[in-house]
GUDREN-352048 format. One record per residue (C-alpha): residue number from 1; residue in three letters; chain; x, y, z. Coordinates in steps of 0.5 Angstrom, whole numbers, padded with zeros to 4 digits. Example, Ala and Ser with C-alpha at 12.3 -4.5 7.8 and 13.67 -1.06 7.14 Angstrom:
2
seq | type | mol | xx | yy | zz
1 | ALA | A | 0025 | -0009 | 0016
2 | SER | A | 0027 | -0002 | 0014
This chain:
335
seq | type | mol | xx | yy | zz
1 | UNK | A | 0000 | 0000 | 0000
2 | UNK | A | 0004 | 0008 | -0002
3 | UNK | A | 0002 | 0012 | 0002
4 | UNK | A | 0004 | 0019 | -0002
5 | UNK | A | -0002 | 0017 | -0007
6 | UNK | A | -0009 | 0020 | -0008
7 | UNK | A | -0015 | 0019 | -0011
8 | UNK | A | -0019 | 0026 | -0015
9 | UNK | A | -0025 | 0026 | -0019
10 | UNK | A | -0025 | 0026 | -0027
11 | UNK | A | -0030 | 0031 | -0030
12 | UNK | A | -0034 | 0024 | -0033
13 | UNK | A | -0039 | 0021 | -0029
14 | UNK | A | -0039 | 0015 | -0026
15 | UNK | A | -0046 | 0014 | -0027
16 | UNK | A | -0048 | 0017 | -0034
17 | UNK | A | -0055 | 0018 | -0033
18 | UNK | A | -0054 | 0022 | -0026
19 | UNK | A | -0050 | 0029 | -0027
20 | UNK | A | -0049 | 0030 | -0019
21 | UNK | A | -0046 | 0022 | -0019
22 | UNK | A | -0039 | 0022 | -0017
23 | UNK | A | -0034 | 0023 | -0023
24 | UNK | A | -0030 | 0017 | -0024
25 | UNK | A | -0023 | 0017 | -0021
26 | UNK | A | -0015 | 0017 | -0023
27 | UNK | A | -0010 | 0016 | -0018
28 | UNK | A | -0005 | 0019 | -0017
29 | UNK | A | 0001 | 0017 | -0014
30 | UNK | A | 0009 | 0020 | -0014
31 | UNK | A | 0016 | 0016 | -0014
32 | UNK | A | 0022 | 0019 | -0011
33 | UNK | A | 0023 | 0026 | -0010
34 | UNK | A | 0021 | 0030 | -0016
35 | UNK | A | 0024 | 0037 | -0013
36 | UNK | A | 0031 | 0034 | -0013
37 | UNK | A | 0029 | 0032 | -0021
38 | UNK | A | 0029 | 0024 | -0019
39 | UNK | A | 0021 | 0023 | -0018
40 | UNK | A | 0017 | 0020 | -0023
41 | UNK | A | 0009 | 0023 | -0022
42 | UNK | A | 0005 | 0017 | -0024
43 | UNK | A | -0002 | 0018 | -0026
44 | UNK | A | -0008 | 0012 | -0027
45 | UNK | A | -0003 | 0006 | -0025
46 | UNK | A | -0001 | 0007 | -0033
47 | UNK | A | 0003 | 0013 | -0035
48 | UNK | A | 0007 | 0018 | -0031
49 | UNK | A | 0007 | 0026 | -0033
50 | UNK | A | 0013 | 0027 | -0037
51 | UNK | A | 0012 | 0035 | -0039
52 | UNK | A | 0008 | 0038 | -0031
53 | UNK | A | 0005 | 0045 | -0030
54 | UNK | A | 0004 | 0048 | -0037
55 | UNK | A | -0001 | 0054 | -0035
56 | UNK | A | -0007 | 0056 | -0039
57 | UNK | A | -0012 | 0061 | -0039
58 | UNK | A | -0017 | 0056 | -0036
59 | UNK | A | -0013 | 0051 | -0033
60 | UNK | A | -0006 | 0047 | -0032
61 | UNK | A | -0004 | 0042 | -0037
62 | UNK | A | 0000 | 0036 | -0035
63 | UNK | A | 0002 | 0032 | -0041
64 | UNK | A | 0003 | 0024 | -0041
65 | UNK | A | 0007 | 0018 | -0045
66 | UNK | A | 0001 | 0014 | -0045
67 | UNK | A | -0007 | 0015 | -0046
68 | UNK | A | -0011 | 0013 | -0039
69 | UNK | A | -0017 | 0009 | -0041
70 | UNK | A | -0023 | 0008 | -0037
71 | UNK | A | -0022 | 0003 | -0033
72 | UNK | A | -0027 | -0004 | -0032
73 | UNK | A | -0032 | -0003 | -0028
74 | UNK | A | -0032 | -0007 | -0020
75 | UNK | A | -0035 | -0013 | -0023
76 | UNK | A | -0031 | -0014 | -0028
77 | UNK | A | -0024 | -0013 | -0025
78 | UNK | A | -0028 | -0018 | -0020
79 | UNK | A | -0029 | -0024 | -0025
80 | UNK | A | -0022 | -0023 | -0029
81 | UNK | A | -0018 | -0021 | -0022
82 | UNK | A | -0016 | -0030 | -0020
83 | UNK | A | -0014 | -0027 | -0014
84 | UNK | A | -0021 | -0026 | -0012
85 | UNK | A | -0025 | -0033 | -0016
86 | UNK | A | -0028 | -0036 | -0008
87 | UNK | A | -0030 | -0029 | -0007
88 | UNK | A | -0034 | -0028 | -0014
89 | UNK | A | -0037 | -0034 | -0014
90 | UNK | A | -0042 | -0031 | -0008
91 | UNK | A | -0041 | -0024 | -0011
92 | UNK | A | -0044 | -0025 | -0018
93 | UNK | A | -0050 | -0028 | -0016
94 | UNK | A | -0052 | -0021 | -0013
95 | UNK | A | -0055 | -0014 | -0016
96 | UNK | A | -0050 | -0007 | -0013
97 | UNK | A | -0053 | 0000 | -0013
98 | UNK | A | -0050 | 0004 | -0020
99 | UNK | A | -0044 | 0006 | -0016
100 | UNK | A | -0040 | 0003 | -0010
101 | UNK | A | -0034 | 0002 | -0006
102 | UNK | A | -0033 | -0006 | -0005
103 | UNK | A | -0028 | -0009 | 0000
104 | UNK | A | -0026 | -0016 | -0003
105 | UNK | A | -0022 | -0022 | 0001
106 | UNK | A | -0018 | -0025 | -0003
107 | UNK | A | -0018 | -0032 | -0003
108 | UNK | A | -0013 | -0034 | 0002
109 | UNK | A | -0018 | -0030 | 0006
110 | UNK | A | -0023 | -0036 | 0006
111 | UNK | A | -0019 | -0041 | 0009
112 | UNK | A | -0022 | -0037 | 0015
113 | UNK | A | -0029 | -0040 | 0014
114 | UNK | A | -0031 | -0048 | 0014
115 | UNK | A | -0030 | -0051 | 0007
116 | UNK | A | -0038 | -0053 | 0009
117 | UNK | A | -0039 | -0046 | 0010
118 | UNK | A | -0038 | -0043 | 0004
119 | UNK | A | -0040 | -0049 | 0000
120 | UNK | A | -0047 | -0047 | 0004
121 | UNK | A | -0046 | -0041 | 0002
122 | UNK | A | -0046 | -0042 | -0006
123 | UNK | A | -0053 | -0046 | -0005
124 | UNK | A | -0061 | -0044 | -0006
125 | UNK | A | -0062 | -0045 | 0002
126 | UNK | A | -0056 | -0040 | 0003
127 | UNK | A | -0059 | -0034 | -0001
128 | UNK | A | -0060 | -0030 | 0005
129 | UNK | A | -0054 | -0031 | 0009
130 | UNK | A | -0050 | -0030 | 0002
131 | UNK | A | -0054 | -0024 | 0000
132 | UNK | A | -0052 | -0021 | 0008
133 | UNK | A | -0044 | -0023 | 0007
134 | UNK | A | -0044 | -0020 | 0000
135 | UNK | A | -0046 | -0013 | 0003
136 | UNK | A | -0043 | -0013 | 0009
137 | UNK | A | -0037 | -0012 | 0005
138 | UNK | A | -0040 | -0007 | 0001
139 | UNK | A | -0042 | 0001 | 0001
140 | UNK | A | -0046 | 0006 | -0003
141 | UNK | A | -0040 | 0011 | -0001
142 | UNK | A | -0036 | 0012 | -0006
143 | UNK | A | -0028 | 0011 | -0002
144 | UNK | A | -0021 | 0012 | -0003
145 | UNK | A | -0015 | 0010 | 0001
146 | UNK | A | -0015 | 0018 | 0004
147 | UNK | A | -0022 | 0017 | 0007
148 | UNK | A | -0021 | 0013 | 0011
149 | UNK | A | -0014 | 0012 | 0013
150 | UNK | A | -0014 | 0016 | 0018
151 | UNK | A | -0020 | 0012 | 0022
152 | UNK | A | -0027 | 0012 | 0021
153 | UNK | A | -0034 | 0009 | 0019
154 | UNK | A | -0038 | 0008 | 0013
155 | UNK | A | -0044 | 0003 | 0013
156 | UNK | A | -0045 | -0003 | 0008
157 | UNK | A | -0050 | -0005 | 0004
158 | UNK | A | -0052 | -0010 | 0010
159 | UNK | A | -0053 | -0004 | 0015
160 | UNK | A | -0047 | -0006 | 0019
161 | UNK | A | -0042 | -0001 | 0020
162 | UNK | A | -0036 | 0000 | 0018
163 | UNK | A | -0029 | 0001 | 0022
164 | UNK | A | -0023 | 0004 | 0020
165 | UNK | A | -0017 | 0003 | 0024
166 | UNK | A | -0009 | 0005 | 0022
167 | UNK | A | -0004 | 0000 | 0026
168 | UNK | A | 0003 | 0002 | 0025
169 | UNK | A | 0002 | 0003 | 0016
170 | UNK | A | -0003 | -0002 | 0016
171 | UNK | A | -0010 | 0000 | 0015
172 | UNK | A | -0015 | -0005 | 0017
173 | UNK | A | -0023 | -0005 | 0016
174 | UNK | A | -0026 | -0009 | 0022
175 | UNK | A | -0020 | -0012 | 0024
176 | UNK | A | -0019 | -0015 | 0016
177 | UNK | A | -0012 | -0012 | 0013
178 | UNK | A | -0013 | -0007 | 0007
179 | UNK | A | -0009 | -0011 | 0002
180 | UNK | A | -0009 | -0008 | -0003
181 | UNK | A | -0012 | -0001 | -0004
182 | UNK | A | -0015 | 0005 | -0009
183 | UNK | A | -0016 | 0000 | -0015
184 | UNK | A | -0020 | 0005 | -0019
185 | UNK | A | -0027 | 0002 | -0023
186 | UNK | A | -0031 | 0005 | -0027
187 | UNK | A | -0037 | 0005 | -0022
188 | UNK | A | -0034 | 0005 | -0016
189 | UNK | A | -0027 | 0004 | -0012
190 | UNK | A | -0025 | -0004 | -0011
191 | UNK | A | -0020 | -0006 | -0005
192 | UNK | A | -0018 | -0012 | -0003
193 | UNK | A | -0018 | -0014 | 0004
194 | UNK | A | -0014 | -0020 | 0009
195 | UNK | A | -0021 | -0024 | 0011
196 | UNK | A | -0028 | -0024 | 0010
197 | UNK | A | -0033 | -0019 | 0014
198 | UNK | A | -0037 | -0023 | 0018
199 | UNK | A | -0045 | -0021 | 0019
200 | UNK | A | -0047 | -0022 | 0027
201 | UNK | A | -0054 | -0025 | 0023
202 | UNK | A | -0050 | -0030 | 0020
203 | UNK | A | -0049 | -0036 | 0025
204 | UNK | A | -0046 | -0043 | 0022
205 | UNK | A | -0052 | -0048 | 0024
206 | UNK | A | -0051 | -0055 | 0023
207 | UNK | A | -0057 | -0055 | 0019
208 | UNK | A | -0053 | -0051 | 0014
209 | UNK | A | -0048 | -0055 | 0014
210 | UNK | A | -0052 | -0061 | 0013
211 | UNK | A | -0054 | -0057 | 0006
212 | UNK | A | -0047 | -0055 | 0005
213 | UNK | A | -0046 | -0063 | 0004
214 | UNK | A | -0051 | -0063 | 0000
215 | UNK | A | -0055 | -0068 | 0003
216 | UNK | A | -0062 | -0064 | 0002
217 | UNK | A | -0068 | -0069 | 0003
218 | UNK | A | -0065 | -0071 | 0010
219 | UNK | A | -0064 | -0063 | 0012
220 | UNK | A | -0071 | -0061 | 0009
221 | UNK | A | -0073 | -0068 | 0013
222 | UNK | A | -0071 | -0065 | 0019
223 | UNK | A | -0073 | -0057 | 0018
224 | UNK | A | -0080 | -0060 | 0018
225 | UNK | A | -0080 | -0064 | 0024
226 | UNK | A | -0081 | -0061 | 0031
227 | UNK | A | -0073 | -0064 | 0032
228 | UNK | A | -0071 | -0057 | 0027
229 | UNK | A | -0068 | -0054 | 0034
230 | UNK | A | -0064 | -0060 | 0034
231 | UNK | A | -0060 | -0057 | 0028
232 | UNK | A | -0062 | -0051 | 0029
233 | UNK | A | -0057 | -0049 | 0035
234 | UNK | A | -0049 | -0049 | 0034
235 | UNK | A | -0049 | -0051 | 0042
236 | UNK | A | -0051 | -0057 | 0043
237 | UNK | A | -0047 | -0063 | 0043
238 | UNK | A | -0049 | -0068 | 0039
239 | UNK | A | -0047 | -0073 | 0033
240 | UNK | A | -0051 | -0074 | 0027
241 | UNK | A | -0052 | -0079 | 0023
242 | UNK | A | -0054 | -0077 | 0015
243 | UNK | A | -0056 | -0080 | 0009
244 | UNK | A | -0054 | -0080 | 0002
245 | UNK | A | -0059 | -0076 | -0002
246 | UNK | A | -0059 | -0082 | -0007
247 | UNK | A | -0060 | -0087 | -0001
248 | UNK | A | -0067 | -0085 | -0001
249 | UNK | A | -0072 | -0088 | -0004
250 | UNK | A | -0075 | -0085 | -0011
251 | UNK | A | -0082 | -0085 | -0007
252 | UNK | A | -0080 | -0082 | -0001
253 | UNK | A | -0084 | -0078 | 0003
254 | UNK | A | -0081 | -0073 | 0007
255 | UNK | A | -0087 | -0070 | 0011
256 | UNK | A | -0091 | -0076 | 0014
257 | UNK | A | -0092 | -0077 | 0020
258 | UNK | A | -0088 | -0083 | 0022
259 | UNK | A | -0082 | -0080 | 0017
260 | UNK | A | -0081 | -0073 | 0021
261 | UNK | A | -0082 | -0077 | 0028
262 | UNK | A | -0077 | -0082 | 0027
263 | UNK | A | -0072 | -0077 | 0024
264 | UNK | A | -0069 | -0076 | 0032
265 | UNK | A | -0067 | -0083 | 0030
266 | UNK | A | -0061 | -0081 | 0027
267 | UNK | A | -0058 | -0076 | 0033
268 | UNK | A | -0054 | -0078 | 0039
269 | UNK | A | -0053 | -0075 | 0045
270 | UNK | A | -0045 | -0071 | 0045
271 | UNK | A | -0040 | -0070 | 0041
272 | UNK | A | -0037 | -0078 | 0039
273 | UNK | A | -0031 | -0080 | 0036
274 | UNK | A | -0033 | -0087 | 0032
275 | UNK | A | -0026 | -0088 | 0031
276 | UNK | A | -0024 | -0088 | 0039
277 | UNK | A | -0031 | -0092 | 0040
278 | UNK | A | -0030 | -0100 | 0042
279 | UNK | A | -0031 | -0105 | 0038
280 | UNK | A | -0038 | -0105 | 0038
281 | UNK | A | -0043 | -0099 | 0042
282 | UNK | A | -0049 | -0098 | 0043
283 | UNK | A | -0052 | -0091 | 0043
284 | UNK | A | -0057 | -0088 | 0046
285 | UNK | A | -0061 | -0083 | 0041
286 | UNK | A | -0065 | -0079 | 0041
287 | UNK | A | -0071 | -0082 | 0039
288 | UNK | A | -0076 | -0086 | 0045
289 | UNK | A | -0081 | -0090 | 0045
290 | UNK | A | -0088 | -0091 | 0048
291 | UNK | A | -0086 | -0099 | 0048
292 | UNK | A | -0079 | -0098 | 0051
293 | UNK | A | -0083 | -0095 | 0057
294 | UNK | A | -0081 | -0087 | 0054
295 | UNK | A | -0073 | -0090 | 0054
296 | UNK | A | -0069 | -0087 | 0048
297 | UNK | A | -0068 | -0092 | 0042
298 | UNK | A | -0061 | -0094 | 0042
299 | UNK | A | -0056 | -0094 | 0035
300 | UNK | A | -0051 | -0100 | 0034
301 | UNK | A | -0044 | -0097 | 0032
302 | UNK | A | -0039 | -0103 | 0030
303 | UNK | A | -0032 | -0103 | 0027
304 | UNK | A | -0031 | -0109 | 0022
305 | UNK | A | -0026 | -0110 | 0016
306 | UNK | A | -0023 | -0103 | 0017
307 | UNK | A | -0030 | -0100 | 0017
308 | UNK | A | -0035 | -0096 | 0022
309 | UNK | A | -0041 | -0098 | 0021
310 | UNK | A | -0048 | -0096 | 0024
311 | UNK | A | -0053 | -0101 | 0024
312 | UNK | A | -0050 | -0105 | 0019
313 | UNK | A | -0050 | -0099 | 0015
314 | UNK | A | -0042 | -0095 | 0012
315 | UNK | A | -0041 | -0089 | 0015
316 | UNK | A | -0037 | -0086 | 0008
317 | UNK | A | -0035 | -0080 | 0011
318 | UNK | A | -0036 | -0074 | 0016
319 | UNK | A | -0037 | -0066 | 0016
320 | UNK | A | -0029 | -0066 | 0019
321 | UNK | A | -0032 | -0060 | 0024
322 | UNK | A | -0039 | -0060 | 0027
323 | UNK | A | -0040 | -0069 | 0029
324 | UNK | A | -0045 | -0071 | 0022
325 | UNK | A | -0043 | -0078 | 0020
326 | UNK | A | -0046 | -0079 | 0012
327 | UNK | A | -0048 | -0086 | 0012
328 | UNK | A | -0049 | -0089 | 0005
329 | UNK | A | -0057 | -0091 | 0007
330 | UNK | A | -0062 | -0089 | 0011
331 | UNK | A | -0062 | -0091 | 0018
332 | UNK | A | -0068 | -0095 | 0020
333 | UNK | A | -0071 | -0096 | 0028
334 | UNK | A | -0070 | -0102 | 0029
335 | UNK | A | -0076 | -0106 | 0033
């Protein structure tokens, strides 16, 4: 980041269809010192002033090697910038005011979230909370780094502030590193930030992650049951086994009685490491029944040929965060 660099409006809009809209910037950036005559003044990134300060009557001419083009707008610096792909694949999917400044986090930065998570994110059951991390890295204000180098707020898209601090000759946003700043659009002004801003209306349920394993008939299962509470609260310490959507049969019925009761068949009580379990358990589910007296109904967990199987049934994998087993069958209730 070159702190002796500015920003300054041009006499063409940004947006063309609104005359009071903010003219699209040129930065402005000075190399070395030019008093002692060994500075260079760079202008829009791409060309440097090689004849300064010609005074006319009604203004002052700076003349340049190179012709300054129009820059991209933010959407398309976004798509070509690979940097940002993990980024745009949530970004794409939405709609921006006509003009804006947009904080990107780079792709490193999403080693922060759960590949679930982002996974989650890019599906249709992720629309909301995708929309709300999007825009909480963007604004209606059109900012470049000297306006908030210094500090500052600014409020997203989202209706979240905005927070800018300087450490040192770092600038962060919310904790987030400005990586890379004043990247000038067409329609706004791009910066490239260290980790994705978290909206606090954005919570990682195990619900969500069932969806970002893309085991759909099992969440929307279990979402339309009264057992929702179970997958819809981070805290509780439980083990869940969840079938392949594939393992249900063409004709399944999600909402029947029986099917949304039976579903508690598949949770266990804390968070179990099958791979520590002894040959063979039994564990209790949170499922009962009237014949076992209101006792839990319990699930056989056993080690054979390498394998962990649930009921006879293979585990194939697991979420490897939130506890959840995907089996490659249904688990029936036996008795």
């Amino acid at each position: 980041m070159v702190e002796d660099e500015v920003v300054v409006e041009s006499i063409l809009r940004m947006d063309p269809k609104d005359n009071r809209s903010a003219g699209i910037g040129v930065k402005l950036q000075r190399e070395g010192d030019r008093g002692r005559g060994q500075g260079v003044l760079r202008i829009g990134d791409v060309a440097r002033v090689v004849k300064s300060d010609w005074e006319a009557n009604n203004g002052v001419v700076q003349v340049v090697d190179k012709l300054i083009r129009i820059p991209d707008t933010i959407e398309t610096m976004v798509e070509k910038n690979k940097e940002l792909s993990s980024f745009e694949t949530l970004f794409k999917t939405l709609s921006f005011p006509r003009t804006y400044s947009l904080f990107a986090p780079d792709n490193t930065a999403f080693d922060t979230l759960h590949p679930l998570e982002v996974s989650y994110l890019q599906t249709r059951f992720g629309q909301q909370d995708r929309a709300e991390l999007v825009f909480r890295h963007a604004t209606d204000k059109i900012m470049y780094l000297q306006d908030f180098k210094t500090g500052g707020n600014a409020t997203s898209l989202q209706g979240e502030p905005l927070t800018f601090s300087k450490h040192n000759k770092t600038i962060l946003v919310d904790g987030a590193n400005i990586t890379h700043t004043n990247i000038v659009a067409r329609n706004g002004a791009l910066h490239i930030i260290s980790k994705p801003l978290l909206p606090s209306s954005v919570i990682f349920t195990p619900l969500k992650y069932l969806y970002g394993m893309h085991h759909d008939i099992f969440a929307q299962t279990v979402a339309a049951s009264d057992s929702f509470w179970l997958v819809n609260d981070s805290s509780i310490s439980q083990t869940v086994f969840a079938p392949l959507d594939k393992a249900y049969a063409s004709d399944f019925e999600n909402d029947s009685p029986e099917v949304l009761k039976q579903v508690r068949y598949s949770f266990v009580d804390e968070e179990i490491d099958l791979e520590k379990l002894p040959g063979q358990t039994l564990l209790k589910t949170k499922y009962d029944l009237k014949s076992l007296d209101g006792a839990a109904q319990r699930i056989k967990v056993e080690k054979k040929h390498g394998k962990i199987f649930v009921n006879n049934i293979e585990v194939v994998s697991d979420a490897g965060m939130s506890p959840i087993f995907v089996l490659v069958c249904e688990v029936e209730v036996d008795g």
